[in-house]
Structures are given as structure tokens and as C-alpha cells.
Phi, psi and omega in degrees: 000117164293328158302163164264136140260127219248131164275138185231029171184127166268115152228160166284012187229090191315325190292338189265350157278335162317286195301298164355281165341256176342274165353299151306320188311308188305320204267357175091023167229126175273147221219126158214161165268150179231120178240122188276011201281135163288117156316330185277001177220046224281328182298329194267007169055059187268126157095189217186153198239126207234140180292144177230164145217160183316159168303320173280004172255339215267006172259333174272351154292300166268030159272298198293331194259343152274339213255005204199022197213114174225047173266334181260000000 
């Protein structure tokens, strides 16, 4: 990736950086997960999984993700 990228959402629930995604996806901001979760554990679900968007998208990612996201 040649841009910077910023996080603008944490869960310990792969699936609600999923919906994240998505969500941002509606408004034409692009989105990815990074999931930080240990490979060596997977069942006790250690670390967490987190949304980046460009920088120049991260302040209206986390407006749209306070203001309209009824997942956390």
C-alpha cells in the first residue's frame, strides 16, 4: 500500500471489523482488516481484530462508525 493507513476500529470479534468494513464500504470508503488475533490460540481468542482506512478517509470513518454502526 502506498498510502498511510489509520485505524479507526478495534474488536476482539473478527466479525464486527467485518460489518465495520462493510459499512464504511456503503459510504465509498475504502477499508481493510488486519486481524491481530494469536494463531498459537485460536480458541481463547487472544488480540483483536482492526479496520485501517486512508488517512484522508479516517476522520469521516469515525464519524460514520459513532454515528451509524449498531453492532458494538
Amino acid at each position: 500500500m502506498t498510502e498511510n493507513w489509520e485505524k479507526v476500529y478495534v474488536s476482539p470479534l473478527p466479525h464486527r471489523a467485518e460489518l465495520a468494513k462493510a459499512l464504511l464500504a456503503e459510504h465509498d470508503i475504502p477499508a481493510v482488516v488486519v486481524n491481530r488475533q494469536s494463531s498459537s490460540y485460536p480458541t481463547i481468542g487472544w488480540g483483536k481484530s482492526e479496520v485501517h482506512v486512508p488517512v484522508s478517509h479516517a476522520v469521516l470513518a469515525k464519524v460514520i462508525l459513532e454515528n451509524e454502526a449498531t453492532f458494538s
